[in-house]
C-alpha positions, -999 to +999 in steps of 0.1 A: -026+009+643-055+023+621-094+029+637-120+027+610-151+042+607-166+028+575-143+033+550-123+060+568-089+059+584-093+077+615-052+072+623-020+062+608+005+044+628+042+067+629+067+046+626+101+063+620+124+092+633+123+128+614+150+156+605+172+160+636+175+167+675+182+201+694+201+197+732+180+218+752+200+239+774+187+241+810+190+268+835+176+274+866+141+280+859+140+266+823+150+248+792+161+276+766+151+258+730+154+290+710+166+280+676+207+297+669+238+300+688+245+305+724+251+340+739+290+349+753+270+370+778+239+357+788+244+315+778+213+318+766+204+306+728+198+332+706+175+335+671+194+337+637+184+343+610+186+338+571+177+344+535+190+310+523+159+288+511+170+260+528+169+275+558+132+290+553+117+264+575+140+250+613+127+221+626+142+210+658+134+181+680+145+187+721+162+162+739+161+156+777+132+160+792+112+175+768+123+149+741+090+140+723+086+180+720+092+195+682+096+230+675+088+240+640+097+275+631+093+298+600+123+317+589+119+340+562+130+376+574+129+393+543+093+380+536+078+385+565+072+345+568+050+350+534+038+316+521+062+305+491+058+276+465+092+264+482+078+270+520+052+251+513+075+223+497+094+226+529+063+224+556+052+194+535+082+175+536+081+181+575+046+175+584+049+141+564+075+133+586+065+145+618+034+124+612+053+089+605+072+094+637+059+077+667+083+097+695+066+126+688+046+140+715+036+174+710+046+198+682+050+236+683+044+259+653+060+295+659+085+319+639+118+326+642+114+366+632+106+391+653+071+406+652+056+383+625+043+347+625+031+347+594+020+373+568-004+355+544+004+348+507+038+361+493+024+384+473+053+395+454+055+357+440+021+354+434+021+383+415+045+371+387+025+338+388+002+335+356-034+333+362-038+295+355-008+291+383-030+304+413-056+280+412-030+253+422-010+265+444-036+279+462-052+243+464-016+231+472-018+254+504-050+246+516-035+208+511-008+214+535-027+235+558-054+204+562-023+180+566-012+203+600-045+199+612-047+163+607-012+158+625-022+130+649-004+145+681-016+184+697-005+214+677-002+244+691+006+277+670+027+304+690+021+338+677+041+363+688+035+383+658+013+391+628-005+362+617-025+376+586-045+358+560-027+322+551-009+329+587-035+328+607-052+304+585-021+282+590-025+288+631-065+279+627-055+241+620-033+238+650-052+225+686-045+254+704-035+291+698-012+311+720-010+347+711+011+381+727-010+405+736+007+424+710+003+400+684-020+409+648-043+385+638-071+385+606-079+370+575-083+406+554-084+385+521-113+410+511-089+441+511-073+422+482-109+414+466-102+375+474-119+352+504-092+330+526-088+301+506-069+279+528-100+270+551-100+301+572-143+305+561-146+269+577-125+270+606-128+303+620-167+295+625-158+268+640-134+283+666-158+317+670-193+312+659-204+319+625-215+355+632-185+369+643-168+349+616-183+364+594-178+399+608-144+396+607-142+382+573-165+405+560-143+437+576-112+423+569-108+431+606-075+429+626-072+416+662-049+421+686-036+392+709-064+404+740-091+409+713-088+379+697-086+354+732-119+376+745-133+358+710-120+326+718-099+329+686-065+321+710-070+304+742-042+322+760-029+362+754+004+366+773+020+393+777+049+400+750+086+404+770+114+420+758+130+393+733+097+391+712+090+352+726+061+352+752+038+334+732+060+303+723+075+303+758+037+301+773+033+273+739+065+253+757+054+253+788+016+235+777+039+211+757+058+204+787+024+199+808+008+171+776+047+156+776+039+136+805+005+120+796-002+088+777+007+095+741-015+067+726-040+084+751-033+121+739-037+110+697-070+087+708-084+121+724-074+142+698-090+119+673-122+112+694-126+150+691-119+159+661-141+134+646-166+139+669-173+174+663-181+169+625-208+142+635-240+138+656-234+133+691-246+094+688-220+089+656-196+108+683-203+086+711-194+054+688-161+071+675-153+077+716-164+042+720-142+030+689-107+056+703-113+039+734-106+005+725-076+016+712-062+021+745-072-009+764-049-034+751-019-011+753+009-012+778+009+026+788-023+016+800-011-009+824+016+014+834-006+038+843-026+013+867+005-001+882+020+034+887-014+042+907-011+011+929+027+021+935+024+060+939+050+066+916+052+086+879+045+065+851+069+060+823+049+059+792+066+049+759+039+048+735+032+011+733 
């Protein structure tokens, strides 16, 4: 399914299955889906961890009843989660295939290290790069960072750690923002005598207001997780709990609350909005008008109606 807008694609129809599934084990209260092996004393999962670069970038789809939910996290300890030529090869590779399928629901982007989500650049590599070399792979970011926001399905970033620079840049194209109250957040590209390149002068205008954009940019200023949801930066600050995870438990349970809804619904919304807020409000009423067709002939919708009439949950499937 494709709406168009002139000569634009508005949305590309998924249409197969990506990487591979994670069981979700339940307890009590709620699913555990951290990424690693199960503890001996507690049966809950815990995080490892590890410097091979194939294992930079875990994603893992869950099963049960959050099946439609992806968890994408960033796994470079040594780095700090710095942006690489090869993690951004990776997040590539997993976007493009998150996109194509149509079982996907919801997607969360978090780390898998303690105290960071993501520190910017990797500095180290840029510095042996020659000068001709950063022009591209900066544009080669900002190209992956502008495929995450364009993912059809809700985003939402948990940070539960520094997210500085590229990191929070990376966090900025997601659809929502859950931060710990501990968590470090700025684009400080002027320390370094550089601007964010990766659309952090466009979009953190749009999420803040150009003045305090600017502010921030300007300062190089840091935010913690309470600062930056007073701002409107994050729309939730939880407080962080003793295994480092707050902000992506708090990002699993808003997945688990859009899980339920009409996914067709969900993308049309997404798009109607995203669209929308780059246009006049007349254009935007004709994209609504245009998302909104896209709904009517489907069968989720006439789920949803008979699901009313018979007080019962709907089953959606995406059709």
């Amino acid at each position: 399914m494709a709406v168009l807008l002139g000569r634009k694609t508005l949305l590309q129809a998924p249409d197969r299955d990506v990487l591979y599934r994670l069981g979700a084990a339940r307890s009590a209260s709620r699913h555990d889906v951290s990424f690693g092996k199960t503890s001996p004393v507690t049966g809950a999962a815990r995080r490892c961890y590890s410097s091979d670069s194939k294992d930079e970038l875990r994603v893992r789809h869950l099963d049960g009843e959050d099946a439609g939910i992806v968890v994408v996290g960033i796994n470079r300890p040594k780095a700090k989660n710095a942006i690489s030529k090869n993690l951004v090869k990776m997040m590539f590779d997993a976007v493009e295939d998150i996109k194509k399928n149509n079982k996907v629901r919801s997607v969360i982007l978090c780390s898998l290290v303690p105290g960071i989500f993501c520190a910017g650049a990797d500095l180290k590599e840029r510095a042996k790069m020659h000068q001709s070399e950063v022009g591209p792979f900066v544009s080669k970011a900002r190209a992956l960072i502008t495929e995450l926001g364009n993912l059809p399905m809700p985003t939402i970033a948990a940070i539960d750690g520094a997210a500085l620079g590229g990191g929070l840049e990376m966090a900025l194209a997601c659809d929502i923002r859950i931060a710990s109250n501990s968590a470090k957040m700025g684009l400080v590209e002027t320390k370094l005598a550089i601007i964010p390149g990766a659309g952090g002068t466009q979009r953190l205008p749009r999420a803040i207001g150009v003045s305090q954009a600017k502010e921030l940019i300007f300062a190089a200023r840091v935010l913690d997780g309470d600062e930056a949801c007073r701002l409107g930066l994050v729309s939730h600050a939880v407080e962080q709990n003793k295994s480092g995870d707050a902000a992506f438990l708090r990002a699993l349970e808003l997945a688990r609350e859009i899980n339920p809804q009409g996914p067709v619904a969900v993308r049309m919304a997404k798009l109607a909005i995203n669209q929308g807020m780059e246009v006049d409000l007349s254009t935007g009423l004709a994209i609504e008008e245009a998302c909104y067709a896209q709904v009517i002939p489907t069968k989720d919708r006439l789920e949803g109606l008979a699901a009313f009439k018979e007080k019962r949950r709907p089953q959606f499937k995406g059709e």
